[in-house]
C-alpha positions in Angstrom: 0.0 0.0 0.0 2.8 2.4 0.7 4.1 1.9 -2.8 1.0 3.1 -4.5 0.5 6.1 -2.1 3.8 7.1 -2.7 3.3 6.8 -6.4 0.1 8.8 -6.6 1.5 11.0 -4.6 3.9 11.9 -7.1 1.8 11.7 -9.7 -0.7 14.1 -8.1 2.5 16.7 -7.8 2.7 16.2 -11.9 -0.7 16.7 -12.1 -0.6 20.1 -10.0 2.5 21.4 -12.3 0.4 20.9 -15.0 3.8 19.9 -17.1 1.2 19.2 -20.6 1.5 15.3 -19.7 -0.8 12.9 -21.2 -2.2 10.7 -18.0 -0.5 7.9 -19.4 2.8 9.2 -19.6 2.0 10.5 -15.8 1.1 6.7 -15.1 3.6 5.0 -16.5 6.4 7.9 -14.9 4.8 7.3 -11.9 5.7 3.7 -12.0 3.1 2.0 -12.0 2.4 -0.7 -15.1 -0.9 0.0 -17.2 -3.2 3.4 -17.1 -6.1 1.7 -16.1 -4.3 0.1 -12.4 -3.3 4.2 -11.9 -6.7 5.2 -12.6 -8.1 2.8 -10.2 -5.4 3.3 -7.5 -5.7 6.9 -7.8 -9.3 7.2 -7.9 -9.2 4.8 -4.7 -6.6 6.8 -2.7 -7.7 10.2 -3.9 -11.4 9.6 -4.0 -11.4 11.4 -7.9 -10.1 10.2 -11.3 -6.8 11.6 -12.3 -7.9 13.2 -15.6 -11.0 14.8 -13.5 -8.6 16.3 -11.3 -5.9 17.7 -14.1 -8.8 19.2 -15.4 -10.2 20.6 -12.6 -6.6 22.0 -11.7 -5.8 23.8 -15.1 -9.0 25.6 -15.0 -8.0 27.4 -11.8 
């Protein structure tokens, strides 16, 4: 469990710099081995989906 929390919580911190990154490219950076486990860890530990909250982010 660690593992993925640490991951997400790196990919959250791409997210927030809003670097331009397709989520997939965030995934896969992020360690973890196919887009749809980081959408479903992510949306698990952050209680949103990771493209839902990039989106929400840039529009601030």
């Amino acid at each position: 469990m660690f593992l993925n929390e640490y991951r997400i919580g790196h990919a959250k911190i791409m997210l927030q710099e809003n670097l331009g990154l397709a989520i997939d490219a965030i995934a896969f950076q992020s360690g973890f081995p196919s887009v749809q486990h980081f959408n479903s860890k992510f949306t698990q530990l952050k209680g949103i989906a990771p493209l839902a909250l990039g989106n929400r982010l840039s529009i601030k």
